[in-house]
N, C-alpha and C positions, 0 to 999 in steps of 0.2 A: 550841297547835298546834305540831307539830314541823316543823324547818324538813328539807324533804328533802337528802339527802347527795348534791353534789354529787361527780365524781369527779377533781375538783382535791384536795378534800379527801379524800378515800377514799382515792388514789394513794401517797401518802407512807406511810398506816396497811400498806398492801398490800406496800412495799418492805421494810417492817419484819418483815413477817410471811417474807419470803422472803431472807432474809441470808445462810443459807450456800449454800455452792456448788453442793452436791450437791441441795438443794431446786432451784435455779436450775436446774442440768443437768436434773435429771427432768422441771422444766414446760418446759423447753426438748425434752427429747425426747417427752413427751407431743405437744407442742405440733404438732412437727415429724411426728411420725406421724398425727396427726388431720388435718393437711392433706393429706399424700400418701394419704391414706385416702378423704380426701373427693374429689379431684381423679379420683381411681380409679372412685368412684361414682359422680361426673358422668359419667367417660368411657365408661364400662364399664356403666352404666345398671343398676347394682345396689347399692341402696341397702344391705343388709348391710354394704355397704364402710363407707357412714356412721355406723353405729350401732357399729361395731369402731370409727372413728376416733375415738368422744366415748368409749368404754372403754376405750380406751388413753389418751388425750391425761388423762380422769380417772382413771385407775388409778395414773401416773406422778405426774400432780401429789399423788392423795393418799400414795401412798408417801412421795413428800419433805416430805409435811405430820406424819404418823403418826410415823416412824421418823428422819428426817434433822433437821426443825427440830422437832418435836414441839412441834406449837399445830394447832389449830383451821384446817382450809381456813375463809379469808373466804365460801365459795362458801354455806356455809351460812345467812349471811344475809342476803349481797349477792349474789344467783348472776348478776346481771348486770353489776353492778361489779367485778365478780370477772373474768368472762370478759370483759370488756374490760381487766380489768389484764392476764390472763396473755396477748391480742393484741399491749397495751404491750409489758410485758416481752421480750416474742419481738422484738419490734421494734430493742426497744434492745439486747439482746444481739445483735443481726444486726449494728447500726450499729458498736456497741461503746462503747457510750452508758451502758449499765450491764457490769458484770464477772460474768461465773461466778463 
C-alpha cells in the first residue's frame, strides 16, 4: 500500500521545481491576476471573470514551467498539492519568506 504524500513532504520537491526568478515571478503574476479575477467575479457576479482568472494564473505558471525552468508543472500529478504550493509560494513571496 502506498503511503499517501503528504504536503510537508511535497513542499520542498515544489520549491525545487520553482528556483529561478522568473518561474517565481510568472506564478506570482499568474497568481496575482487569478485573485483579482476572481474578487471581480464575486463582485460583478460574472463568472467569466473566474474562468479568465484559472487561464491566466495557469497560463503564467505554465510559461515559467515550459520556457524559464523547463520541467514538468507538479500540477500534473499533484493538481491539488500543487495548487496549494503555488497559495504557499504567493504567501511567502508577499512576507518575503521566500526570494523571486
Amino acid at each position: 500500500m502506498l503511503t499517501p504524500l503528504t504536503f510537508a513532504k511535497f513542499y520542498p520537491r515544489y520549491l525545487r521545481e520553482h528556483r529561478r526568478r522568473g518561474t517565481r515571478l510568472l506564478h506570482f503574476i499568474g497568481t496575482t491576476l487569478f485573485l483579482l479575477l476572481a474578487a471581480g467575479a464575486l463582485g460583478r457576479r460574472q463568472p467569466a471573470l473566474l474562468l479568465a482568472g484559472i487561464v491566466a494564473a495557469y497560463g503564467c505558471a505554465w510559461v515559467g514551467h515550459f520556457f524559464v525552468e523547463r520541467n514538468r508543472p507538479a500540477t500534473f500529478q499533484h493538481p491539488w498539492l500543487s495548487l496549494r504550493g503555488d497559495f504557499r509560494l504567493y504567501w511567502d513571496l508577499l512576507r518575503g519568506r521566500e526570494k523571486f
